[in-house]
Wavefront OBJ file of the C-alpha trace (Angstrom):
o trace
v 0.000 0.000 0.000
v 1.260 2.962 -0.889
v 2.418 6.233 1.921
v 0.489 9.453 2.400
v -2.285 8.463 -0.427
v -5.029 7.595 1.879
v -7.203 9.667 4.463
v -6.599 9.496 7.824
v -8.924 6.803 9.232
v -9.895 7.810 12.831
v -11.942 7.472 16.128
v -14.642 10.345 15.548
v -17.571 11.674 17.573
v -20.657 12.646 16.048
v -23.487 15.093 17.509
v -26.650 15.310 16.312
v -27.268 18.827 17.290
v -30.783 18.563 17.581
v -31.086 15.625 20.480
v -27.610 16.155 21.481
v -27.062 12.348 20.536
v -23.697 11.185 20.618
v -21.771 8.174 19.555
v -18.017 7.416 18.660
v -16.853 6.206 15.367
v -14.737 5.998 13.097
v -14.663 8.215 9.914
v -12.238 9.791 7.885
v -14.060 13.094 8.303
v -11.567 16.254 9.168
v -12.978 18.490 11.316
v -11.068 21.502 13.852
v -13.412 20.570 16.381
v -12.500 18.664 19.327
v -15.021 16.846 22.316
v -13.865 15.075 25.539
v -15.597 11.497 25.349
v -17.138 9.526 28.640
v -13.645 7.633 28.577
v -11.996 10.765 29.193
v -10.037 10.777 25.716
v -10.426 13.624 23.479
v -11.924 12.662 19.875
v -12.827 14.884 16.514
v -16.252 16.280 16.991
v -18.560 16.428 13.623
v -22.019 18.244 13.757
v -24.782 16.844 11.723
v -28.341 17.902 11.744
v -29.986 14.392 11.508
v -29.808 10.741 13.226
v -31.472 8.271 14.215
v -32.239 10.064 17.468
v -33.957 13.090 16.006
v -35.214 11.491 12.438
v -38.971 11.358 12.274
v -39.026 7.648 10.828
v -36.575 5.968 14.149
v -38.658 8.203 16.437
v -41.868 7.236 15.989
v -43.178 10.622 15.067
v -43.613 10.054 11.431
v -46.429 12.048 10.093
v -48.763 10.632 7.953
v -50.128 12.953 5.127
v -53.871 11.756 3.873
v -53.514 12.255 0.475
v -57.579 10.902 -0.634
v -58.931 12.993 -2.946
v -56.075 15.264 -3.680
v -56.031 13.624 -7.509
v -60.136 14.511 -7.606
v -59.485 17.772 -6.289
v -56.168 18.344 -8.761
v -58.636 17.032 -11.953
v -62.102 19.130 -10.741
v -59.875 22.317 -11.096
v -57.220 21.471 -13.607
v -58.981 18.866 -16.117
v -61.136 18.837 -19.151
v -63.742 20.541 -18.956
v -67.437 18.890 -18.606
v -68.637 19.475 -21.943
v -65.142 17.803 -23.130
v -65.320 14.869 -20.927
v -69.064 13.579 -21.700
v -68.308 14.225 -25.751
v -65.440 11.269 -25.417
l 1 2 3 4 5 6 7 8 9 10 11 12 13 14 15 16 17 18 19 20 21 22 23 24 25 26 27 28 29 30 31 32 33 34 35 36 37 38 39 40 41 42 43 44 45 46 47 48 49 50 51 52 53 54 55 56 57 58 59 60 61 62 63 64 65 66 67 68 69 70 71 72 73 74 75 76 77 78 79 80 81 82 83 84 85 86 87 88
């Protein structure tokens, strides 16, 4: 294998910064950011917005959007109109 090609493959910790969720990785990320971890070592910190802590689907809080009737709606307003429809 050839020297100084590859990234740097390292223990990382990444935040969800909604939750505050943690957890410690590895990742060839680069970040300046630094976080003290519950074993008292001191790891690369990367920020995301989303995991499985804070995403709608792992959480349970998945909305369901009722979408009956939205293609009647769409064709009443949008479609042929009547006298077009009952000539075909």
């Amino acid at each position: 294998m050839k020297d100084d090609i590859h990234p740097n493959y390292r223990d990382v910790v990444f935040q969800d910064v909604t939750s505050d969720f943690k957890i410690l990785t590895r990742s060839t990320m680069a970040t300046k950011e630094t976080v003290k971890w519950e074993d008292g070592n001191e790891y690369p910190l990367v920020k995301i917005e989303i995991s499985s802590a804070s995403h709608p689907f792992y959480t349970g809080k998945h909305k369901v959007i009722d979408t009956s009737g939205r293609i009647d709606k769409f064709q009443k307003r949008f479609g042929k109109p009547a006298a077009a429809a009952a000539a075909e």
